[in-house]
N, C-alpha and C positions, 0 to 999 in steps of 0.2 A: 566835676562829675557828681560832687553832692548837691547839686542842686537837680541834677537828673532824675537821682533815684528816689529823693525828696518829694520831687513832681508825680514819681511813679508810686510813691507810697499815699499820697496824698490821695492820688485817682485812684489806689484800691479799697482806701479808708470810708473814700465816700460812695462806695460801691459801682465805681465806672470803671469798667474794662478797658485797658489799653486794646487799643484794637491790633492788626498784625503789620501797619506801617508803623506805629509809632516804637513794638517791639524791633523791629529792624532796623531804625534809626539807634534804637538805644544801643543793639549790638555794634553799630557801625562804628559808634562814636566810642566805644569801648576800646574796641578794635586799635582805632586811631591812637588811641591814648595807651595802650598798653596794659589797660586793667581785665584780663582776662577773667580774673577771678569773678569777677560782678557781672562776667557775663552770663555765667551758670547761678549768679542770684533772681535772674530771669527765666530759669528754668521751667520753674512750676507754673507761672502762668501763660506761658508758650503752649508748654502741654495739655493743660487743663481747658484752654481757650479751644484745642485744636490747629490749630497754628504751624500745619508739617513742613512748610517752605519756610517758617521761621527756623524750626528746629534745626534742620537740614545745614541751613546756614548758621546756627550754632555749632555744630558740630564740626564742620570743614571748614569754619573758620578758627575753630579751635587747633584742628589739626595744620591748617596753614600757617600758623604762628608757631608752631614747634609743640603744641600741648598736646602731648596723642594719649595719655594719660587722663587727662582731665576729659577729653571729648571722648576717651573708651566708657568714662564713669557715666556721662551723659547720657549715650548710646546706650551702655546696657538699661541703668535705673527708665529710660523711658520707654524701651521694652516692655518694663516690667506695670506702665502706670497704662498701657495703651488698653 
């Protein structure tokens, strides 16, 4: 997984937007692996991209893995960016 996020840091460093398939891959594969946590490290550029079908599935994949807490924080803070 650190080569994922590495990838992803690398394409914001050199100012290239993840577009919204490669954020959903990142989610998937998160998913897979258990690292919930890194999937709200995705946050801000899901939002900021516009990206609502990503977020969506941030959210209700959060809450499908048992995190209703982390996916309430989600939810409200991107209320609050919209």
């Amino acid at each position: 997984m650190n080569v994922t996020l590495r990838l992803l840091n690398e394409l914001q460093e050199g100012e290239i937007s993840p577009n919204e398939l490669i954020y959903n891959e990142l989610l998937s594969v998160c998913y897979k692996l258990k690292l919930y946590l890194e999937t709200v490290s995705f946050f801000y550029g899901i939002v900021k991209n516009g990206y609502w079908e990503t977020l969506k599935m941030l959210i209700f994949g959060l809450c499908d893995k048992g995190e209703k807490y982390m996916a309430k924080a989600v939810f409200c803070t991107s209320s609050l960016l919209i």
